[in-house]
RODRENKE-69866 format. One record per residue (C-alpha): residue in one letter; x negated, y negated, z negated; residue number from 1. Coordinates in pm, whole numbers, plus 50000, padded with zeros to 5 digits. Example, Ala and Ser with C-alpha at 12.3 -4.5 7.8 and 13.67 -1.06 7.14 Angstrom:
<recs>
+---+-------+-------+-------+-----+
! r !     u !     v !     w !   k !
+---+-------+-------+-------+-----+
! A ! 48770 ! 50450 ! 49220 !   1 !
! S ! 48633 ! 50106 ! 49286 !   2 !
+---+-------+-------+-------+-----+
</recs>
This chain:
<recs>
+---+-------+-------+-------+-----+
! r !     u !     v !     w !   k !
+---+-------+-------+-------+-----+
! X ! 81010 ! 62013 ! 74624 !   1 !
! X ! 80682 ! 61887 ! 74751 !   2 !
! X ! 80631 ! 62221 ! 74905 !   3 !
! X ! 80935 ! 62142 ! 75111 !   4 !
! X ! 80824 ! 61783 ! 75215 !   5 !
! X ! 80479 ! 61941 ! 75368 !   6 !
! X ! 80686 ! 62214 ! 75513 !   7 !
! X ! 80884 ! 61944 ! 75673 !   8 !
! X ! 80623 ! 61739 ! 75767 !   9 !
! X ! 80418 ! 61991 ! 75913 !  10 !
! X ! 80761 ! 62125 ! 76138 !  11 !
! X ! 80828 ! 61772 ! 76230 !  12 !
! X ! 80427 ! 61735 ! 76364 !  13 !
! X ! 80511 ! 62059 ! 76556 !  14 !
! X ! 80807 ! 61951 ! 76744 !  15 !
! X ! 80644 ! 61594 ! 76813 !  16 !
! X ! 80355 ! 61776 ! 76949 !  17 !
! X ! 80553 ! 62019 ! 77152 !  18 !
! X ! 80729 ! 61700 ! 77296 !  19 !
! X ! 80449 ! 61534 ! 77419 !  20 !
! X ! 80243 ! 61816 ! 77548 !  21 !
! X ! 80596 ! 61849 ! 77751 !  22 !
! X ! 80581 ! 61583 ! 77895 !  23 !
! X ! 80196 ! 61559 ! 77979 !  24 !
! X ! 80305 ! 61895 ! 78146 !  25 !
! X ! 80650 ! 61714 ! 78344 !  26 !
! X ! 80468 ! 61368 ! 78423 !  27 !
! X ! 80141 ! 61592 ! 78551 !  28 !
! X ! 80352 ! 61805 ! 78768 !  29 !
! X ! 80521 ! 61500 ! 78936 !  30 !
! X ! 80238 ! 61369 ! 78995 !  31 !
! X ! 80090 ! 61654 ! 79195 !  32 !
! X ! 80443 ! 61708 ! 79412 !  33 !
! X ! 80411 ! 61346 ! 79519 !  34 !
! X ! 80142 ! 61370 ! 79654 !  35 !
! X ! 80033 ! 61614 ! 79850 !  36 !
! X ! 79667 ! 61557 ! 79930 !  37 !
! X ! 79608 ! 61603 ! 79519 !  38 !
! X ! 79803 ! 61891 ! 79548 !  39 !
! X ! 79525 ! 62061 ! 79824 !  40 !
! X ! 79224 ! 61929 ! 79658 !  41 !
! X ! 79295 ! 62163 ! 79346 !  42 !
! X ! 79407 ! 62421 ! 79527 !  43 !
! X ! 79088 ! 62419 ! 79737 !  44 !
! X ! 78926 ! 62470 ! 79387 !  45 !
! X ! 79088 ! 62799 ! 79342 !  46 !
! X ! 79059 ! 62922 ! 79710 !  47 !
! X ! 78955 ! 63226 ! 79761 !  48 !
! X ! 78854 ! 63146 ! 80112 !  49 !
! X ! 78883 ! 62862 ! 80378 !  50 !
! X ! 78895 ! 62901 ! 80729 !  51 !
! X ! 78914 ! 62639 ! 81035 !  52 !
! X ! 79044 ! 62693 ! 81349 !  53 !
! X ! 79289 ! 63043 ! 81276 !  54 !
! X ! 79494 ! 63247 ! 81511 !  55 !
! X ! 79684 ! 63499 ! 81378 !  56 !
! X ! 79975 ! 63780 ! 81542 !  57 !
! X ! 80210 ! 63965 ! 81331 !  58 !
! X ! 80353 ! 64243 ! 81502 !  59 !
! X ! 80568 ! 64511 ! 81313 !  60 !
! X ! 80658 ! 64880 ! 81519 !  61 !
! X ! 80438 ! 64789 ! 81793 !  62 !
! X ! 80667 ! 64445 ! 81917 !  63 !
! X ! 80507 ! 64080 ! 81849 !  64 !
! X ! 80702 ! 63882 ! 81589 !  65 !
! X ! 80534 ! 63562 ! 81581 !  66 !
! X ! 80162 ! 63372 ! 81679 !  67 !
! X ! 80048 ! 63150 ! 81474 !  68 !
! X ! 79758 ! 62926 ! 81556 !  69 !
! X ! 79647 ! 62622 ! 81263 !  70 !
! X ! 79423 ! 62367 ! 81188 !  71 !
! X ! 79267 ! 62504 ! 80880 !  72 !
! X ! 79396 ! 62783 ! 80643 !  73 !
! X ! 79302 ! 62817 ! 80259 !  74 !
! X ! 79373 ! 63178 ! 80122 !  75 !
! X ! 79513 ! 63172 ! 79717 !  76 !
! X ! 79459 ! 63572 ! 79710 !  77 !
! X ! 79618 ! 63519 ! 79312 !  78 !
! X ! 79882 ! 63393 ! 79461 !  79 !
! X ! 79916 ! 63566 ! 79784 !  80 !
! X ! 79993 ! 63257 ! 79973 !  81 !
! X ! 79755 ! 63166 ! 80268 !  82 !
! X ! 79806 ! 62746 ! 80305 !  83 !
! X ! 79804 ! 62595 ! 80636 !  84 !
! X ! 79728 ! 62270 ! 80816 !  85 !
! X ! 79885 ! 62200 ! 81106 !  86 !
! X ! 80067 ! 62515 ! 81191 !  87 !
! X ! 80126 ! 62548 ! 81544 !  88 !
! X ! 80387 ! 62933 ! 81549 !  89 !
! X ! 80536 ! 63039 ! 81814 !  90 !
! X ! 80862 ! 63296 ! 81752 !  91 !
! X ! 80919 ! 63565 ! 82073 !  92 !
! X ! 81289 ! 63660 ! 82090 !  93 !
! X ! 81457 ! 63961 ! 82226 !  94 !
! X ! 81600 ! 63744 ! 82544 !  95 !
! X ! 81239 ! 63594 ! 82598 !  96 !
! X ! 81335 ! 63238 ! 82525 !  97 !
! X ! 81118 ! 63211 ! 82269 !  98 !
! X ! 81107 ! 62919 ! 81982 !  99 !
! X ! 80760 ! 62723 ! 81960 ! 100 !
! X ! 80750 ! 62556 ! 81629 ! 101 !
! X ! 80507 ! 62277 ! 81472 ! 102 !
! X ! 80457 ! 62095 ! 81116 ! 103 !
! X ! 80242 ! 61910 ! 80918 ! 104 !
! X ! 80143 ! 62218 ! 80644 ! 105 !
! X ! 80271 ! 62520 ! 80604 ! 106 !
! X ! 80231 ! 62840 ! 80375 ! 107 !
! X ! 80228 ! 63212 ! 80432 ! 108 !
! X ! 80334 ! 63416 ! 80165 ! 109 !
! X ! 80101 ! 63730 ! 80264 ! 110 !
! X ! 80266 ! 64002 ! 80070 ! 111 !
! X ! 80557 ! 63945 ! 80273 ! 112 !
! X ! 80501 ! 63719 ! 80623 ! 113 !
! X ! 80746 ! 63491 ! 80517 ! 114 !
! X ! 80644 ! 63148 ! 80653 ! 115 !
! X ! 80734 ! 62815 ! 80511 ! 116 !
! X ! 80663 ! 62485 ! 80694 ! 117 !
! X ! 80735 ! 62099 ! 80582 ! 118 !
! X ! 80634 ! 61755 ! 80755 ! 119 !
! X ! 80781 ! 61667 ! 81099 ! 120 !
! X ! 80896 ! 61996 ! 81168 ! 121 !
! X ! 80961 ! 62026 ! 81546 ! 122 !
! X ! 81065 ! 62361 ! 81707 ! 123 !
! X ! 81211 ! 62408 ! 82078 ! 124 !
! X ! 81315 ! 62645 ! 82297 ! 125 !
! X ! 81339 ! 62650 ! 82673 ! 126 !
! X ! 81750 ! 62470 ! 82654 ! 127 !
! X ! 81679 ! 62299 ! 82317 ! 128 !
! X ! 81458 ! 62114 ! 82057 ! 129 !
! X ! 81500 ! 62073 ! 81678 ! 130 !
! X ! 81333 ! 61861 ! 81423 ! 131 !
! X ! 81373 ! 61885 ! 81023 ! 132 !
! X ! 81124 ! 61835 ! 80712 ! 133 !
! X ! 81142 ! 62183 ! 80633 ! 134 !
! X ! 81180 ! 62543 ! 80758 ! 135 !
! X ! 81194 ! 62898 ! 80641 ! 136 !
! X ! 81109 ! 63219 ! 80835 ! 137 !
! X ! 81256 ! 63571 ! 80680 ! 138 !
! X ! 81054 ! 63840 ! 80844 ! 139 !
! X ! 81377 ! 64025 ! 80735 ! 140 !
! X ! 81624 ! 63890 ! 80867 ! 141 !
! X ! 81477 ! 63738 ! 81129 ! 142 !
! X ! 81623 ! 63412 ! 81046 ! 143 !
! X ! 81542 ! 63050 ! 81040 ! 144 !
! X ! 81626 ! 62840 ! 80784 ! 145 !
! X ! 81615 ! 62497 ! 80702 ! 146 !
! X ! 81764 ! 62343 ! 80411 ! 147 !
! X ! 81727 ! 61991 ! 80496 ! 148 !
! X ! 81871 ! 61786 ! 80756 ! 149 !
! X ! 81838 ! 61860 ! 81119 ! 150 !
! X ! 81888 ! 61703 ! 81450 ! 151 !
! X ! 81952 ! 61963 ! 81748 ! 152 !
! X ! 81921 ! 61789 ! 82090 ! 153 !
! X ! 81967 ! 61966 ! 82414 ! 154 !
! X ! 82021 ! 61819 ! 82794 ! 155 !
! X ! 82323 ! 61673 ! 82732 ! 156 !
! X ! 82392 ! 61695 ! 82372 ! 157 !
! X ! 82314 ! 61589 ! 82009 ! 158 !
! X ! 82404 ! 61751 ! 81691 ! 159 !
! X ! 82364 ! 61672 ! 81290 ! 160 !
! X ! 82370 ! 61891 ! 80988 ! 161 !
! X ! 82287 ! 61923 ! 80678 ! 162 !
! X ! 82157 ! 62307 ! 80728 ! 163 !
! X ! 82088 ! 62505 ! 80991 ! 164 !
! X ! 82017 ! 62896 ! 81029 ! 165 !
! X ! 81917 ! 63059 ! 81348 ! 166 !
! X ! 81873 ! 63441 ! 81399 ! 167 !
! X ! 81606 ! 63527 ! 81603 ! 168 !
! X ! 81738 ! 63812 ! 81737 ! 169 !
! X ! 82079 ! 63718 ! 81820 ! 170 !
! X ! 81994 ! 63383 ! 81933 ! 171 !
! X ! 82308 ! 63255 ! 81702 ! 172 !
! X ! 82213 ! 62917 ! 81549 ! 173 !
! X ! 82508 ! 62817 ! 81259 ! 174 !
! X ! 82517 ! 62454 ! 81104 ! 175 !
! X ! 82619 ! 62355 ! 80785 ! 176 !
! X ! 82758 ! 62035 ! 80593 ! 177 !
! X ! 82773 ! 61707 ! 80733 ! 178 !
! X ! 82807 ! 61863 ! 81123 ! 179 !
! X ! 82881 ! 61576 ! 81389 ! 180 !
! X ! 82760 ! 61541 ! 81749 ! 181 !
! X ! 82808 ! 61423 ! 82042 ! 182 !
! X ! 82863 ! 61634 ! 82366 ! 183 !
! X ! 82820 ! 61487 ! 82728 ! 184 !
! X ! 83066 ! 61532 ! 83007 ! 185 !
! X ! 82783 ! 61745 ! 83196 ! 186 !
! X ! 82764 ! 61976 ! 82956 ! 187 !
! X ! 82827 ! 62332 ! 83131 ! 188 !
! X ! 82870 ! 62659 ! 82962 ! 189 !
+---+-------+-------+-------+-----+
</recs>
């Protein structure tokens, strides 16, 4: 019977400890996702190199793809992820209206060129410009994504959604969820 109690005892200091160390682990996390700047100082720790001032083309079977020109990049070769400051990428499409796109940060994922960018995302083309806190580029696809909400503004229109996703290569943009707008009378198609 006392051999119980310890066993019961001892199981019961397990789980407590478990609990806590999971939330050390939740509270620490949330922490670093808030904010942002904490977030880059440890990565810089495990950087495997830092660059200023980078340019960068990708081109795959001899046709560009996209430029990319930024701020500063940090390379996490662990995580093959190249993180960006102020990514400045500009997207060529097939009819030569091509999409020049800013942000705050942004990552490469270098295994597979797929681009992520968040804070004050503003892209335009030649007809239109539109703004979001995040978007997605899928090297497969060719598509942009953004998950957030975005505001599309041309000449003589305005248009809300709650997603957007634009193929580069068939210049066919299609909003999601929440979709209003407003259309001028000038508006010719």
């Amino acid at each position: 019977m006392r051999h119980r109690r310890l066993i019961k005892r001892a199981l019961l200091s397990i789980v407590v400890l478990t609990l806590v160390a999971v939330a050390i682990v939740f509270i620490g996390y949330r922490r670093i996702t808030r904010n942002p700047d904490l977030l880059l100082d440890r990565v810089k720790k495990e950087a495997d190199m830092q660059l200023s001032k980078i340019h960068q083309t990708a081109m795959k079977n001899g046709i560009r793809e996209w430029r990319l020109d930024a701020e500063s990049a940090t390379l996490v070769e662990k995580e093959k992820t190249m993180l960006l400051a102020g990514p400045d990428v500009e997207f060529f499409m097939e009819d030569g209206d091509n999409v020049h796109l800013t942000a705050d940060r942004g990552t490469i994922h270098t295994d597979s060129s797929r681009i992520q960018v968040t804070g004050a995302v503003s892209a335009s083309t030649s007809r239109y410009r539109f703004r979001s806190q995040t978007l997605d580029y899928d090297p497969e696809s060719r598509d942009l994504r953004s998950e957030t909400p975005v505001t599309l503004s041309g000449e003589s229109f305005t248009l809300r959604a709650d997603t957007m996703v634009m193929n580069l290569d068939t210049s066919v943009t299609r909003f999601e969820g929440g979709v209003e707008g407003t259309i001028s009378e000038d508006l010719q198609f």
